[in-house]
Structures are given as C-alpha cells and as structure tokens.
ChimeraX commands (.cxc) that place a marker at each C-alpha (Angstrom):
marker #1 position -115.65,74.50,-214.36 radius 0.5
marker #1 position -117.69,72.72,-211.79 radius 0.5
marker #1 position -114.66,72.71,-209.53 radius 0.5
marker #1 position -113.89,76.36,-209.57 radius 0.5
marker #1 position -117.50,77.17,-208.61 radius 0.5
marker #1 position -117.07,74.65,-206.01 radius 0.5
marker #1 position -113.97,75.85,-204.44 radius 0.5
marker #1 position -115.27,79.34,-204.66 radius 0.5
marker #1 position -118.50,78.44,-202.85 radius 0.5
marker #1 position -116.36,76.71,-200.23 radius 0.5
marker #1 position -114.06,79.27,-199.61 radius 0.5
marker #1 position -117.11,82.14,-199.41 radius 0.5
marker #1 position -118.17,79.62,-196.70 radius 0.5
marker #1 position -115.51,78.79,-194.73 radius 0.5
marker #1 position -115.03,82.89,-194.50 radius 0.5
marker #1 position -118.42,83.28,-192.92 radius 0.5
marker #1 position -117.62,80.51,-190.43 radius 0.5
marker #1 position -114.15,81.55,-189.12 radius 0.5
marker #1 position -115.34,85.47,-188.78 radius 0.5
marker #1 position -118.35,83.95,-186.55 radius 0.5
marker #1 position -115.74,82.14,-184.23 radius 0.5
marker #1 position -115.14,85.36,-182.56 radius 0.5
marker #1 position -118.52,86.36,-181.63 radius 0.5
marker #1 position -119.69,86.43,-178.33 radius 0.5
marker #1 position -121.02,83.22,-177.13 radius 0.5
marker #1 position -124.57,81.97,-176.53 radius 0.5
marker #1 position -126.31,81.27,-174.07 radius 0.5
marker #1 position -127.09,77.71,-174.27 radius 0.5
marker #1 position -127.02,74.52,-172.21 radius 0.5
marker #1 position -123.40,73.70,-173.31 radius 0.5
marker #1 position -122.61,77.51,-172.73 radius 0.5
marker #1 position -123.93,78.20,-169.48 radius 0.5
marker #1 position -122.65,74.66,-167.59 radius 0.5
marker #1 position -118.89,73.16,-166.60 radius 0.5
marker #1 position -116.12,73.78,-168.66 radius 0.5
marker #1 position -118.97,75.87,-171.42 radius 0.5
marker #1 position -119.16,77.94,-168.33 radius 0.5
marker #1 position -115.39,78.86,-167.58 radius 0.5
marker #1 position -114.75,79.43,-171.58 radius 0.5
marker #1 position -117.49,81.64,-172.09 radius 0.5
marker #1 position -116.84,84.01,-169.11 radius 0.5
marker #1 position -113.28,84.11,-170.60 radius 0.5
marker #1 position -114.89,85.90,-173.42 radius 0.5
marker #1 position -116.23,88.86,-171.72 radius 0.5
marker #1 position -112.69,89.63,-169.59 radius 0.5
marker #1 position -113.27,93.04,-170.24 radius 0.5
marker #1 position -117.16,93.70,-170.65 radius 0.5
marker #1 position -118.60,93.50,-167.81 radius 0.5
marker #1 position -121.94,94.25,-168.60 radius 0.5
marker #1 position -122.34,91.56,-171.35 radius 0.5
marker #1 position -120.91,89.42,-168.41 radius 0.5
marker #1 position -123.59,89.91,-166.68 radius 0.5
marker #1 position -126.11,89.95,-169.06 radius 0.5
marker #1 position -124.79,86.37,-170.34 radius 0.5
marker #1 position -125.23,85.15,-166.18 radius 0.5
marker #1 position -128.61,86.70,-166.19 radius 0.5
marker #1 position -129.73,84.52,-169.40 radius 0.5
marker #1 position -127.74,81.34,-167.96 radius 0.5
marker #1 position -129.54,81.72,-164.71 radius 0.5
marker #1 position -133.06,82.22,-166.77 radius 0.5
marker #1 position -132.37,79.09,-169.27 radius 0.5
marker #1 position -131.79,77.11,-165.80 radius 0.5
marker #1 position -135.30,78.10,-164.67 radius 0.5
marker #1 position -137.16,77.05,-167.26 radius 0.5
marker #1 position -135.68,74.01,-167.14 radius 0.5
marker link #1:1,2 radius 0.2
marker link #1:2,3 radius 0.2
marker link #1:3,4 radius 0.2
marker link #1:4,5 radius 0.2
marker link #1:5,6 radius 0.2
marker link #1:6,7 radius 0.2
marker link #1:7,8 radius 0.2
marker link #1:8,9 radius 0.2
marker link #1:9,10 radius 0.2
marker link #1:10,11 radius 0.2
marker link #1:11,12 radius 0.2
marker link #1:12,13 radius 0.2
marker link #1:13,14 radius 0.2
marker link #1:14,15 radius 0.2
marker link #1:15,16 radius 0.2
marker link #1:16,17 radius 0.2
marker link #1:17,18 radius 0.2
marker link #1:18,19 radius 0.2
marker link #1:19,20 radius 0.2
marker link #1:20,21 radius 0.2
marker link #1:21,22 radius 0.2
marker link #1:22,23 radius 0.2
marker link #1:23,24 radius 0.2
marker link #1:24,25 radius 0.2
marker link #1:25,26 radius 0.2
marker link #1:26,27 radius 0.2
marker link #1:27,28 radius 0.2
marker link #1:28,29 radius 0.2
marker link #1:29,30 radius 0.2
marker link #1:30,31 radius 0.2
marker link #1:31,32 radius 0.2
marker link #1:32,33 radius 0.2
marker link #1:33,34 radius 0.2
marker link #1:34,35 radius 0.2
marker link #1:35,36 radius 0.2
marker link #1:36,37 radius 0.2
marker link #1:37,38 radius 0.2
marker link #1:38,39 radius 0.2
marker link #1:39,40 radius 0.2
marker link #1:40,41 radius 0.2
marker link #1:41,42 radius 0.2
marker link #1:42,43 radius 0.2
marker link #1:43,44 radius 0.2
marker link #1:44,45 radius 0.2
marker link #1:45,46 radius 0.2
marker link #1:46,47 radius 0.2
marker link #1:47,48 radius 0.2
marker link #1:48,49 radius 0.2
marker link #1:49,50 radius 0.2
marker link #1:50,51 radius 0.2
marker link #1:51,52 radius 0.2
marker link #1:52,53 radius 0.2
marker link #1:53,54 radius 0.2
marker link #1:54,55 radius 0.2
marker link #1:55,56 radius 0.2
marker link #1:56,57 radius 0.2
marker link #1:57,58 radius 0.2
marker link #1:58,59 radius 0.2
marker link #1:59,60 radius 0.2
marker link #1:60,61 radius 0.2
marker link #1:61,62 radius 0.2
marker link #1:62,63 radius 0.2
marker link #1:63,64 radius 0.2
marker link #1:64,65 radius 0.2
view
C-alpha cells in the first residue's frame, strides 16, 4: 500500500517538473552569463519582446552586483 502511494506521489511530481522544463528561463546569474547566456536567448527565437525584456533584467542583475 505504502508503495502505490509512493509511486503515485512520484509520478504527480515528476509531471510538475518536466511541464516546467519548457518555461521561459530566468533571469539569474547562471542565466544571464556564458554558455546560460547563448541557451537562454535560444529560447526566445521568436519573441522578441521577452528577448528583450530577459536582456533588460540580465543587464539590471549585473548592476546590482
């Protein structure tokens, strides 16, 4: 019994996770330098606007730091 509540549980989470891997990405410190950078841009191929909007918050994190 303990195993099928388990395996249910797991497989409610592991749902949640791979529908989030298609989101568009952060930005972060990973995200917004090197080869974050190149991968995240490769995101927004045809949204421009979020493009920018993800440079504009890259730019900002670098700022503040």
């Amino acid at each position: 019994m303990n195993l099928k509540k388990y395996s249910t549980v797991c497989a409610i989470g592991m749902s949640i996770i791979l529908f989030g891997c298609d989101s568009v990405p952060e930005a972060n410190v990973v995200n917004c330098s090197g080869r974050g950078m190149e991968k995240s841009l490769a995101a927004f191929k045809n949204d421009e606007a979020a493009r920018q909007a993800f440079l504009d918050k890259c730019n900002a994190l670098a700022q503040e730091q």
